[in-house]
N, C-alpha and C positions, 0 to 999 in steps of 0.2 A: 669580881666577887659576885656570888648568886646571892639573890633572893630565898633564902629555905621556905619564909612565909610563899612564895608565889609558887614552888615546887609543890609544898603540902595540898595549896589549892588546886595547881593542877592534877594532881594524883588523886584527890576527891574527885574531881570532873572524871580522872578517865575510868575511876574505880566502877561507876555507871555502866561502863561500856566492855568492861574487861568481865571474861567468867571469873568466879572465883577460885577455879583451879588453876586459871593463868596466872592471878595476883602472884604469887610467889616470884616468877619465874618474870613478870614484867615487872617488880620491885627492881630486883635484884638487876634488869638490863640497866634499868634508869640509874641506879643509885651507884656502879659499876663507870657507867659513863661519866657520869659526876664528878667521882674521886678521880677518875683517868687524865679529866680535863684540870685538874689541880685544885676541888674544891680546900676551900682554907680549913682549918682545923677547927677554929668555931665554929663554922659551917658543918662540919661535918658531928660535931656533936650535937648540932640543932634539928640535926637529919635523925638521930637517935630518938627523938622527942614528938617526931610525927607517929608514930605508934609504933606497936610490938614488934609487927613484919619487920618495917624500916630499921631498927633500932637491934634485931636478930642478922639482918644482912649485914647492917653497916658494921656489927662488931666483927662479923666473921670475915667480912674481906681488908678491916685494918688489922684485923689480926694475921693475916695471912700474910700482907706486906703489900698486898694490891696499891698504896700509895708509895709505901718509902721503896717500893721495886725503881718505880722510874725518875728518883733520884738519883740512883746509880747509875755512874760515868759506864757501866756497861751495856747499857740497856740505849745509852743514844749512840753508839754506833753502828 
């Protein structure tokens, strides 16, 4: 299980160091890898609640199926 509180803070840290035309694009790597690695479904609504970017990406790639994809017995062959 992840920590969201220790995600949010690290994403504040690296918000410092990211331009702001990459934020987007480095939300979305991070928050991508998350769900990949199987974050839990609380989790992943907590991830909605770090702000607008997070909470804009996380709806559109559970929308898309980006987690319930690699439940499917097709996708581990």
């Amino acid at each position: 299980m992840i920590d969201v509180d220790t995600v949010e803070y690290c994403w504040n840290i690296l918000q410092q160091y990211i331009k702001k035309t990459d934020e987007p694009h480095a939300a979305e790597h991070l928050i991508v890898e998350l769900l990949d690695n199987g974050l839990a479904d609380e989790d992943i609504e907590q991830l909605r609640s770090i702000n607008s970017l997070f909470s804009s990406i996380v709806g559109d790639n559970v929308d898309l199926g980006v987690v319930d994809m690699y439940d499917n017995e097709e996708w581990e062959e």
